[in-house]
C-alpha positions in Angstrom: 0.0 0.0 0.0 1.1 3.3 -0.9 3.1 5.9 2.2 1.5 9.0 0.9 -1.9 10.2 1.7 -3.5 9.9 -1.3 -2.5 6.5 -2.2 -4.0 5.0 1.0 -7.3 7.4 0.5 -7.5 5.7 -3.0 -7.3 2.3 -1.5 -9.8 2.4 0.7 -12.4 3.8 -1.4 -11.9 0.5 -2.9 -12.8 -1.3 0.1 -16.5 -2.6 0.9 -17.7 -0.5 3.8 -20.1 -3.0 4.6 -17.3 -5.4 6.3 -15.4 -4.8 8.9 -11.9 -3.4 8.1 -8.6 -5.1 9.4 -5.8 -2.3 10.1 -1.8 -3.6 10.3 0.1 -0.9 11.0 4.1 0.3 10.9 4.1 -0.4 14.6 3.3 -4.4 14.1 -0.1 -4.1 15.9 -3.6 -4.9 14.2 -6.7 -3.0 14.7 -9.9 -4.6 13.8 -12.8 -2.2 13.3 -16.7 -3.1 12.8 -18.3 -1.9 9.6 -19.5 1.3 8.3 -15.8 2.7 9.0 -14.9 6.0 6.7 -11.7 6.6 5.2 -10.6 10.2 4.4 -7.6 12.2 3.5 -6.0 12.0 6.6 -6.8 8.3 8.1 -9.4 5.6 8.8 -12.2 6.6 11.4 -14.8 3.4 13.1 -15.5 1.6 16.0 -12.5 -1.1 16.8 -13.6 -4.0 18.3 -10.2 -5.6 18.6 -6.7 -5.6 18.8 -3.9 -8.0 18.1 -0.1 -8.3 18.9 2.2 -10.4 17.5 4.4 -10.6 20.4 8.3 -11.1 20.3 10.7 -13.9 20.6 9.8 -14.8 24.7 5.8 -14.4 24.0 3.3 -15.3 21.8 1.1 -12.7 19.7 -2.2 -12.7 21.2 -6.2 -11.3 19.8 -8.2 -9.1 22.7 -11.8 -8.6 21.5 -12.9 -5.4 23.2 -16.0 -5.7 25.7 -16.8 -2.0 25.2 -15.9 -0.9 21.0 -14.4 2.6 21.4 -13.9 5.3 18.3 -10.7 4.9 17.0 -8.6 7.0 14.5 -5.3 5.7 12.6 -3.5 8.3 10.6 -2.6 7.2 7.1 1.1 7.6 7.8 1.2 4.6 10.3 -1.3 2.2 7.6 0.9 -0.6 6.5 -2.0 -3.0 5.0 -5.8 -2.1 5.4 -8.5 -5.3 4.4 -11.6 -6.5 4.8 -12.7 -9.1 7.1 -16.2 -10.6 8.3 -17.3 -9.7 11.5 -17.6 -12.4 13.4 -21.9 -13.4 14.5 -22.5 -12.3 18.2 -24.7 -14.1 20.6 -27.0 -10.9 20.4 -26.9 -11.1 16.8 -28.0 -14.1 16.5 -30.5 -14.0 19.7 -32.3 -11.1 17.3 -32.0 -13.3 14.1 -33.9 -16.7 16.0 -36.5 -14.0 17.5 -37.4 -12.7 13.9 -37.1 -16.3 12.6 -39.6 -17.6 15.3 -42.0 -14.2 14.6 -42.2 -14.6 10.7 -43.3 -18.9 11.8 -46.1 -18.1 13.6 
């Protein structure tokens, strides 16, 4: 991906805003935000859900899924790969999906 601030703008308007969004940046940490994220000149703005480290030699790399999702913003500069990734079903997703499911049998 490209370094300068256009290149990474033009990226991500490729990118489905529908998905989630999987951040690597320079610093070898991950963000993973939920969808309906927004990419503009200056970096990527959403809601991260998680983080991942890769650790180093002595520990292992490690995924924490955030209880609370918090606004996050990432400056283009720091973006080494940006990509989309499904969100993964939650139990209050799917709680909503069997309700309508059981509402449209009756």
């Amino acid at each position: 991906m490209a370094k300068n601030m256009t290149g990474v703008s033009s990226v991500l308007d490729l990118l489905p805003h529908g998905m989630g969004l999987r951040v690597e940046l320079d610093t070898n940490e991950t963000y993973y935000l939920k969808s309906g994220w927004m990419g503009r000149w200056d970096g990527i703005y959403g809601i991260a859900c998680g983080y991942e480290s890769y650790g180093d030699e002595y520990h292992a790399g490690y995924i924490t899924w955030f209880e609370d999702p918090g606004r996050i913003a990432i400056m283009n500069s720091h973006v080494k790969l940006a990509v989309p990734w499904e969100e993964p079903e939650t139990k209050t997703t799917k709680e909503i999906e069997d309700t309508n499911v059981k509402a449209v049998d009756r």
